[in-house]
Structures are given as structure tokens and as C-alpha cells.
C-alpha positions in Angstrom: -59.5 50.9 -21.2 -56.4 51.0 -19.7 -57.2 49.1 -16.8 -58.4 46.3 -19.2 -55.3 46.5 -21.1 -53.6 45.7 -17.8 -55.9 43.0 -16.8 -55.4 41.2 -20.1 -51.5 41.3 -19.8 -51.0 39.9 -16.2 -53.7 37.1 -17.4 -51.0 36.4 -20.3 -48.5 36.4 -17.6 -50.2 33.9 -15.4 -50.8 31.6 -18.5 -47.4 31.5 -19.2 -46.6 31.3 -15.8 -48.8 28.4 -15.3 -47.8 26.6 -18.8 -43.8 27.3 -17.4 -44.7 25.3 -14.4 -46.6 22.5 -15.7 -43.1 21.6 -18.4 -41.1 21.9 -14.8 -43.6 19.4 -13.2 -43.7 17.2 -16.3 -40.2 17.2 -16.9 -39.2 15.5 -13.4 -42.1 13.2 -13.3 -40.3 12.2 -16.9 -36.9 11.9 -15.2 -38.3 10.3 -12.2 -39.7 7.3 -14.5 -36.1 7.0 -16.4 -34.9 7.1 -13.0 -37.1 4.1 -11.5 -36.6 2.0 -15.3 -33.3 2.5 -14.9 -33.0 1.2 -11.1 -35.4 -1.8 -12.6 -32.9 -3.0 -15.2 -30.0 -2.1 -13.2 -27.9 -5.6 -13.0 -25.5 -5.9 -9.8 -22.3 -8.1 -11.2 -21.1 -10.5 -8.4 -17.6 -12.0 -8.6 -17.3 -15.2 -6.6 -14.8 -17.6 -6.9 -14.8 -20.6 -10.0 -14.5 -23.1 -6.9 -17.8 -24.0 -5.4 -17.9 -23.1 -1.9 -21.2 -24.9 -0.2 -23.0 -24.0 1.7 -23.0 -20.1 0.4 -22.4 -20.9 -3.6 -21.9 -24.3 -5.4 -24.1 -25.6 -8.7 -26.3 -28.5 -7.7 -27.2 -31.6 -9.8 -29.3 -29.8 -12.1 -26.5 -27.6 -13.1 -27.7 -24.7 -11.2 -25.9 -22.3 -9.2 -27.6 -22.3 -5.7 -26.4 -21.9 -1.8 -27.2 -20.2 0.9 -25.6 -16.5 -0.4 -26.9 -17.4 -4.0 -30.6 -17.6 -2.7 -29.9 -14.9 -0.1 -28.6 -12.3 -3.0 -31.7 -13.1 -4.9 -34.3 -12.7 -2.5 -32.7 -9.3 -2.1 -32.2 -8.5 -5.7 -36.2 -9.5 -6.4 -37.2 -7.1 -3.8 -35.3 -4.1 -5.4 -36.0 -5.3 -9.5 -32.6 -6.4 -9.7 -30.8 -8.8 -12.3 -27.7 -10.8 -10.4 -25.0 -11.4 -13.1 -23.1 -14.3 -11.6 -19.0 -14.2 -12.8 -16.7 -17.3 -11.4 -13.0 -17.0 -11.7 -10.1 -17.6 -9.1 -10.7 -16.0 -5.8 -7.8 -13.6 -6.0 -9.0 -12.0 -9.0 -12.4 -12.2 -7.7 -11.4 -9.3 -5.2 -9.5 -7.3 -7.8 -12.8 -7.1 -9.8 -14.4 -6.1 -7.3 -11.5 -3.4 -6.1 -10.7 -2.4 -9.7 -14.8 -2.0 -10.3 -15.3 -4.6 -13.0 -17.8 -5.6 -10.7 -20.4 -4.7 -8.0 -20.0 -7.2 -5.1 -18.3 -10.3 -4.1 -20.7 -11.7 -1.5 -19.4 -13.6 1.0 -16.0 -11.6 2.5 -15.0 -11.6 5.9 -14.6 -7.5 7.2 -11.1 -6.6 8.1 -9.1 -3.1 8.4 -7.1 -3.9 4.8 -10.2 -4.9 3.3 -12.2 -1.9 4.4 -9.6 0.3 2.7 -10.4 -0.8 -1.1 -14.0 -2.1 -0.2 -17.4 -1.2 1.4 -19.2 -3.9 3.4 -22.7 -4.1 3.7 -23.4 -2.4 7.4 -25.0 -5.7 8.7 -23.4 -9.1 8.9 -26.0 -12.3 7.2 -24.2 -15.1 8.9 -21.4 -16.3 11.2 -18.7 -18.3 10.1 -16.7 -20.8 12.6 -12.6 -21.1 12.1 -11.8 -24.3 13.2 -8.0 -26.5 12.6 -8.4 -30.3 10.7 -6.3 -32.7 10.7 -6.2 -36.4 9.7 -6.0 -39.0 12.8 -4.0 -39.8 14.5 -3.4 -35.7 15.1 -0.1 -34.3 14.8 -0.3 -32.0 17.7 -2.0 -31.7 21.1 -4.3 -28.9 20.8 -5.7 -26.8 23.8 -7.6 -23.5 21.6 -4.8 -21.5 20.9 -2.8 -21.3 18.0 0.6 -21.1 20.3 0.1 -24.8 21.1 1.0 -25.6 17.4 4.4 -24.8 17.9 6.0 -24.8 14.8 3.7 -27.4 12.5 2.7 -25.3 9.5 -0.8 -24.5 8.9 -2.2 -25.2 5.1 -4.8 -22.4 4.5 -6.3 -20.8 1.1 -4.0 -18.6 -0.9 -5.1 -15.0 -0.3 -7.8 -15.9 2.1 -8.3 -14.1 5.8 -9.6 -15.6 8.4 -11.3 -13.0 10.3 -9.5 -9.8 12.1 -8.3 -11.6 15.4 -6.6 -15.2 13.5 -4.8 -12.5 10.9 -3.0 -10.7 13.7 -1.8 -14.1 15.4 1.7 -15.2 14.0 1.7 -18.8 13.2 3.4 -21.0 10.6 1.0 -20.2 7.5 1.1 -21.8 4.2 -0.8 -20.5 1.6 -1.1 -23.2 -0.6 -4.1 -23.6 -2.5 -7.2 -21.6 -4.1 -10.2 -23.6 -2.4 -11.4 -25.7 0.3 -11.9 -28.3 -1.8 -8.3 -28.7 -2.9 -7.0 -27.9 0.7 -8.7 -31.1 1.5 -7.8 -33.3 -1.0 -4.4 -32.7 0.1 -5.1 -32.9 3.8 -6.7 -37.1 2.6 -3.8 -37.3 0.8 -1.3 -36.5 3.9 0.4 -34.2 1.5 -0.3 -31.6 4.5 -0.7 -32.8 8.3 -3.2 -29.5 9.9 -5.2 -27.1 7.6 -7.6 -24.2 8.7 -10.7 -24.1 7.4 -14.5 -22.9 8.6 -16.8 -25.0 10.3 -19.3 -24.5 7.2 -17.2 -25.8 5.0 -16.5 -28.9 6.8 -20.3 -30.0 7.1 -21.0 -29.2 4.3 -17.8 -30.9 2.2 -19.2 -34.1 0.7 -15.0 -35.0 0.7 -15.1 -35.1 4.1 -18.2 -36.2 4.8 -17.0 -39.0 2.7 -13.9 -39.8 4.8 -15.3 -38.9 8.5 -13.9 -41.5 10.3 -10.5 -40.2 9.1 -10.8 -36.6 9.6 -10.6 -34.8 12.8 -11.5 -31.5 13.8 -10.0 -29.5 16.8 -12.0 -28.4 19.7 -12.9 -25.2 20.2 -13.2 -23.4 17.6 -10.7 -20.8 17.0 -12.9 -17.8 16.2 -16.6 -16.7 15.2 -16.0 -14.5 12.1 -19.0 -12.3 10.7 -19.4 -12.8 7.1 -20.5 -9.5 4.7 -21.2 -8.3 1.2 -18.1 -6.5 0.2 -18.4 -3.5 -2.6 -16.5 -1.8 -4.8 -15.5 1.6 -3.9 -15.9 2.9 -7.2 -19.0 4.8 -8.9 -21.3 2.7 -10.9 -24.6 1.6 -8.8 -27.8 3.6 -9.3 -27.8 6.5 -6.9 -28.8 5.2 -3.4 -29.1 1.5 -4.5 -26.4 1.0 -1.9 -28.5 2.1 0.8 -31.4 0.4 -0.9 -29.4 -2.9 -0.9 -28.6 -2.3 3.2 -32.1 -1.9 4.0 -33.3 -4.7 1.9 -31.1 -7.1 4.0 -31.6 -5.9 7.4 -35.5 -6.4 6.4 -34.6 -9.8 5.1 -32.9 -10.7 7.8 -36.3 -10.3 10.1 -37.7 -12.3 7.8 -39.5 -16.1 7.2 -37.8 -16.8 4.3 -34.4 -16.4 5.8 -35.2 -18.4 9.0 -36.1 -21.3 6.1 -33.1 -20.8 4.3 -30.8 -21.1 8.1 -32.6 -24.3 8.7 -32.5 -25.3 4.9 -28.5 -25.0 4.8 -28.3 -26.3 8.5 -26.6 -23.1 9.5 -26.9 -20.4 12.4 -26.5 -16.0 12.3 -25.1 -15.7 15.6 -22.9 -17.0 18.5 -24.4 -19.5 20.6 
């Protein structure tokens, strides 16, 4: 009698045992599906600036944002259930939204040791950028590679724009003039400045210049080969491990079909000759 008094109590036990268990299991396969809904709507905000800036972002003549980083960002985005919310305003205040965490990502940021202090870049590079110096003919200086052979002429370049680690440690006579390529060479046509620096991208891809060829030059070599990155904000608001998610998603891209198409579709190249 006493033994089956026993008997009945530890089956109890291993009822509630096994009930106890079963909530435990239920329970994190409930927080594992909020989990993976909320990765699926999670939206990444991208600053980039109001200025198109082909080949990576400009809006075609349907009206439609595209480029090289706009199609790049998406392929990403649709591997990993993500919506891209696109915001254009001036390039300066593009990084401080990105710094100060009103948004995720600006996507097309050149890595240097300032930078790196406020933002996290994406641990592999998705293109390679050319610096190169422009001028109108006839040139107003005799160039051999180096910035020193400028002497003093005054080089126009974007406000608030670096041009890669090596040309931002190089004194020279900056001028900080404008917000955009695009404006940089209106001037340059209009010889309201004589020598600009600008990347080689930029330059095929300007339908400005491309316009006005025969009057343009630009200087031989090129000044620098800068890497070009995804920079993020520093500041918690991702889904946990998206960042790593969004690294691997790349480097996977990278291998990729699609992104050899897209290369030969913007007439660009990822590395150094």
C-alpha cells in the first residue's frame, strides 16, 4: 500500500515535470518565431546624399532610384527579408544621421581612422574607387602624380568629403566648396574653379562631362585607389546579429553572378588592376 502510494506520487511528479518542460520548450519556440518576424519586418534606414551620385545612387528616367549601391543594397536586403528605407538630404547631415543613429547605414563611405571612431564599416570592401585631378584645357599646371607638383593652385573638392586615408594626410591647397560632384563640375565648365578632385566613377559616369569631353581633361595617374564600404551607426537598434548577417550576406554576394552583372552593367571594376 505504501509502496503504491509512492509510485503514484513520483508519477505526479514526472507529469508535472514533463508538463513544466513542454511550457519551457513551447515558450522559446514562441520567442524564436517573434524573433525571426521581427528580423523579417525589420527595415534598415539608409541616409544618402539629396545629390545623385551615379554610378552608386541617382533616380533614372522613370523616377526611380537605382545605381550600382542601390541594386547592390537590395540584393542584400532580399536575401535577409529586409525593407531599405531610402532618406536623401545634404551629405553632411547624411553622416550625422548615421552618427547620431537616426539611421542604419549610409552606403557608400570611404574607411578612414576619424570615421571609424563614430562608425562601423562593413568588414569587406564592394568596390574600388579611383581619385583622380580635372581640369579644363588648356591645364593650369604640369602634373607628374603627386599632389606637390600643384604647387600652390587650390584644389576644389566636396564640402565634408574624404578622399581616402593616404590624399587626407597630404597637405595641399583644399577648397571645400560645394556639396556634390555635380555642382563641382558645373563650376569647373564654368572656369569659376581651374583643378577639382574628384573619382574616376564619377567622371564616366557624369553625363555633364560626358557632354563637354573635348573640354575636360583628366590628369594621369590616378592619385589613389580608395576601397569604398557600408558605414554603420555605432548605436543599438539592428536586430541582434543582423550586423553580422548583413557581413556575410555581402561577402556571399560578392562571389556571386549577379554582382559580376551588375560590375559589367555600371562599367565598373572591385579591384586594382
Amino acid at each position: 500500500m505504501i509502496t503504491g502510494v509512492s509510485s503514484k506520487k513520483a508519477t505526479e511528479r514526472m507529469i508535472k515535470r514533463a508538463i513544466s518542460l513542454h511550457g519551457l520548450l513551447l515558450c522559446g519556440c514562441l520567442l524564436l518565431m517573434i524573433f525571426q518576424l521581427q528580423a523579417q519586418s525589420q527595415v534598415l534606414r539608409v541616409a544618402i546624399s539629396d545629390k545623385d551620385h551615379p554610378p552608386y545612387y541617382f533616380v533614372d528616367d522613370n523616377a526611380t532610384l537605382t545605381g550600382f549601391t542601390v541594386e547592390t543594397l537590395q540584393a542584400i536586403a532580399d536575401k535577409l527579408n529586409l525593407k531599405l528605407k531610402w532618406q536623401r538630404m545634404p551629405w553632411t547631415r547624411a553622416l550625422n544621421y548615421v552618427e547620431t543613429g537616426r539611421a542604419d547605414v549610409t552606403p557608400v563611405c570611404y574607411k578612414t581612422p576619424e570615421r571609424e571612431k563614430v562608425f562601423q564599416f562593413s568588414y569587406e570592401s564592394y568596390l574600388t574607387d579611383p581619385i583622380v585631378l580635372l581640369c579644363v584645357n588648356p591645364c593650369p599646371v604640369t602634373f607628374d602624380g603627386t599632389l606637390a607638383s600643384l604647387g600652390n593652385e587650390p584644389v576644389a573638392t566636396v564640402r565634408h568629403f574624404s578622399y581616402g586615408v593616404e590624399l587626407d594626410k597630404v597637405p595641399f591647397q583644399r577648397a571645400d566648396v560645394v556639396e556634390s560632384d555635380y555642382m563641382l563640375f558645373k563650376l569647373l565648365l564654368a572656369e569659376r574653379v581651374r583643378l577639382v578632385m574628384t573619382t574616376g566613377h564619377a567622371v564616366t559616369h557624369s553625363t555633364l562631362l560626358q557632354q563637354a569631353k573635348d573640354q575636360i581633361k583628366v590628369l594621369q595617374p590616378a592619385l589613389d585607389e580608395v576601397d569604398v564600404y557600408f558605414a554603420f551607426n555605432k548605436k543599438p537598434g539592428l536586430a541582434p546579429g543582423l550586423r553580422d548577417q548583413l557581413d556575410q550576406a555581402l561577402s556571399t554576394f560578392k562571389r556571386s553572378e549577379h554582382y559580376q552583372q551588375l560590375l559589367a552593367k555600371y562599367q565598373l571594376q572591385l579591384r586594382r588592376p
